[in-house]
N, C-alpha and C positions, 0 to 999 in steps of 0.2 A: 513325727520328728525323730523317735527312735529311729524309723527306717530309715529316715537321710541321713544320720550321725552312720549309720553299717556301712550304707553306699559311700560315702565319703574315707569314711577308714579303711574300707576294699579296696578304692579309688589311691589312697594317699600309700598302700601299700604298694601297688603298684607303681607309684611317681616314685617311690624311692629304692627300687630294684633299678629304674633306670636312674635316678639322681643320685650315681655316689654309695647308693646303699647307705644311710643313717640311721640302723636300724635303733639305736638307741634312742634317737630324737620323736621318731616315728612312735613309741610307746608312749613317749612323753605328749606328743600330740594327739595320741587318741584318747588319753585320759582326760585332756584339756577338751576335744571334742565331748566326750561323754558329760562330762562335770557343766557345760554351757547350754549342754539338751536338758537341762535340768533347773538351771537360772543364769539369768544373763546378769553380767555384772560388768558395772566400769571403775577404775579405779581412776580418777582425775587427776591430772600434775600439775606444775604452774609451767607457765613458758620460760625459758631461757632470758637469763637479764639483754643479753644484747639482741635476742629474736625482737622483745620489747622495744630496746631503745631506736631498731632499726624499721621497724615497724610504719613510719613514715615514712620510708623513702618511696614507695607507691602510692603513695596518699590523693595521688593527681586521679586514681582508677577507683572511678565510685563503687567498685564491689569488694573495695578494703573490709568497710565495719560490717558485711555481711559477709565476708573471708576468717575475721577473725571471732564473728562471732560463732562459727560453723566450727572452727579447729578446735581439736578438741587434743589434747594431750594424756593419754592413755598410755601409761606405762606400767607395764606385768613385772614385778617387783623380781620374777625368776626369768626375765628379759637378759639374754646372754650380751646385749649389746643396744643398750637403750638412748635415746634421743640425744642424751644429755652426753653419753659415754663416747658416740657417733661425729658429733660436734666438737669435742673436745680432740680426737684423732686426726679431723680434719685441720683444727687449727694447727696443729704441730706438724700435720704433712704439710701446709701453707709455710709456714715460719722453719722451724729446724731443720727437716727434714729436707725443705727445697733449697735451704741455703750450703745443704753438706753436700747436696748434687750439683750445683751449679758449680761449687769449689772445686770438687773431684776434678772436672774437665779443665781447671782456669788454666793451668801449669802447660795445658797441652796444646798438640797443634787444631785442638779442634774444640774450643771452647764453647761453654754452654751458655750462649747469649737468654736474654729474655725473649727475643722472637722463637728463638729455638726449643725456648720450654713452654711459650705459649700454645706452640704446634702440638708437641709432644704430650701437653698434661688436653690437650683437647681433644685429641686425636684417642685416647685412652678413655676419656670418660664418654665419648660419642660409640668407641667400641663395646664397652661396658652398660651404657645402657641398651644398647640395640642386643649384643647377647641375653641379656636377662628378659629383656621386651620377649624374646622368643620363645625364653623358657617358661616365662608365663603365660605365654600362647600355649605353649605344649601341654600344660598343664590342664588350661580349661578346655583343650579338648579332651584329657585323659578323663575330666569330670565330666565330658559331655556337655558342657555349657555352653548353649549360644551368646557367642558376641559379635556386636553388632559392625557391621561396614562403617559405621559410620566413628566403632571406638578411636582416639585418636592414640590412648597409650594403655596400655595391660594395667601399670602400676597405678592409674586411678581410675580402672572400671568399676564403674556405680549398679555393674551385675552382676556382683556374686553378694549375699549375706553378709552382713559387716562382719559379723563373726567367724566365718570360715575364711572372709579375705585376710581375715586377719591371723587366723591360725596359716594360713597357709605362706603368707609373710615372716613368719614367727619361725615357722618350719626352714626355709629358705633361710632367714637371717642366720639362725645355727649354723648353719650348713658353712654358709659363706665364712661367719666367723674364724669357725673351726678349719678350713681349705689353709696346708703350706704354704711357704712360699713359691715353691714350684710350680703348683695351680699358677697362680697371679704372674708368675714371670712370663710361663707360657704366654696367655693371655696378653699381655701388654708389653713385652719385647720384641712383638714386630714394629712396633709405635717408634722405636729408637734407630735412628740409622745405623750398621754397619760401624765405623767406626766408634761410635758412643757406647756401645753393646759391649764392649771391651774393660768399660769400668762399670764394676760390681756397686758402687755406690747407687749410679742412675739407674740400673739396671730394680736394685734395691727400691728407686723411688718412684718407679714407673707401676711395679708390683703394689707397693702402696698405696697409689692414685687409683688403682683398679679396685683395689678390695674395697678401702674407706667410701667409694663411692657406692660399690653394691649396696654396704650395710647403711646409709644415707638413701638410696634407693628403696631400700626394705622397709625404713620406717613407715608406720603407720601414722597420718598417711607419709606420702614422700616427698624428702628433701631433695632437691633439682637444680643442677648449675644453668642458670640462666645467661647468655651469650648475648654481646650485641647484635649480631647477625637472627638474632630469633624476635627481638623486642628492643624499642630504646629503653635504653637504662639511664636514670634519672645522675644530676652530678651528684644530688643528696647521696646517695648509692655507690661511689666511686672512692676509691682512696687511691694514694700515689704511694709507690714501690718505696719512695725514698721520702714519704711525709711530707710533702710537697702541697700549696693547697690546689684544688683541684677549680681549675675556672671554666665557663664558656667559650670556648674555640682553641683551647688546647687539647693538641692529638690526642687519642682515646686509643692508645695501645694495649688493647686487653693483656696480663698474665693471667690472672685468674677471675674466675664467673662472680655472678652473683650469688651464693646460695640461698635459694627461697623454697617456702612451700604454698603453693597461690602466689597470694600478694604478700607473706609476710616473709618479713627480710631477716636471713640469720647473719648471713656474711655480707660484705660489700665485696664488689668488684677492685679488685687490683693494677692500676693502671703501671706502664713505663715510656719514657721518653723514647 
């Protein structure tokens, strides 16, 4: 065991000469590797009150009570950005934060409809996870780990050690947390047309949509916007932009996903006329 904790911290030395260089984090994760080759421990949380209340809305997919009896909520009390902190970011990117950007543009000749942020916030979280999918491709090849043809996503391969996947998630979360705006603008200001790219607001909230969802991606395991286009989503499941009630054969305009991890439902889907 000793030897795989060396190989691993040779290995996560080198991931971080290329990732940014975090050499500060990187001390912090070797000691957490060393301290786990020594005793494994989990510290248990409770769920989220509305992960809970929404917890039904898949209830139709008989591998709910063996989904939630599997999740396990593990939070490292020295967690730079834990489930609960992850969740609450996303809510305020959904509600404040998107209502200050859709504003920005109302005034102008190029207003920011709902079709137009439904494009935009999907277009960013589909670029968002496909970059990190690769970074943690890059990864376990840096550790030399085979994975399989048949993996369908890096963020829940069931072949690495729960423990290193989870240090190396941990690693990564830092990382992201700590990344400027700049980073994130980069990244998700191709998302925005030409014209919209001109107000710093959307610009601002497009950057936001990239980050909150890495560190929703980083959890252990990972939180995941679920799309119509991937799965039907239940009405239970659905709320209306303007509180509206949601029925049977009225159009299903997505703005925003569902957020789940499995079948357990943290946010509902955001519909608009």
């Amino acid at each position: 065991m000793e030897q795989r904790v060396k190989y691993v911290e040779d290995k996560l030395r080198e991931m971080n000469a290329r990732f940014e260089g975090a050499e500060k984090r990187l001390e912090v994760l070797q000691e957490r590797l060393s301290q786990e080759a020594e005793t494994e421990t989990d510290c248990s949380g409770s769920r989220s009150e509305e992960a809970t209340n929404n917890s039904q809305c898949f209830a139709q997919n008989p591998g709910l009570a063996n989904a939630m009896r599997s999740h396990k909520f593990s939070e490292n009390l020295n967690d730079i950005c834990q489930e609960a902190d992850a969740l609450e970011m996303y809510n305020r990117l959904r509600t404040h934060e998107w209502e200050e950007a859709k504003c920005a543009a109302s005034g102008s000749a190029f207003p920011m409809t709902y079709e137009k942020g439904s494009t935009i916030i999907k277009a960013v979280f589909s670029k968002c996870e496909e970059e990190l999918s690769q970074k943690l491709e890059r990864i376990f090849e840096l550790l030399e780990i085979p994975v399989s043809k048949k993996t369908k996503s890096f963020f829940d391969s069931q072949q690495l050690p729960p423990g290193l996947a989870r240090e190396i998630k941990y690693h990564l979360k830092t990382l992201y947390f700590n990344y400027g705006e700049d980073f994130y603008q980069d990244k998700s200001q191709p998302s925005l047309s030409p014209d919209l790219q001109k107000f710093q607001t959307l610009v601002h909230f497009t950057a936001e949509c990239y980050k909150i969802y890495c560190l929703l991606l980083l959890q252990n395991p990972p939180i995941r916007a679920v799309w119509p286009t991937e799965e039907r989503i239940p009405i239970s499941c659905i709320q209306h932009v303007d509180n509206k009630n949601v029925e049977d054969g009225m159009p299903l305009n997505f703005l925003w996903p569902v957020l789940a991890c499995g079948r357990l439902v943290y946010k509902k889907a955001v519909i608009y006329d």
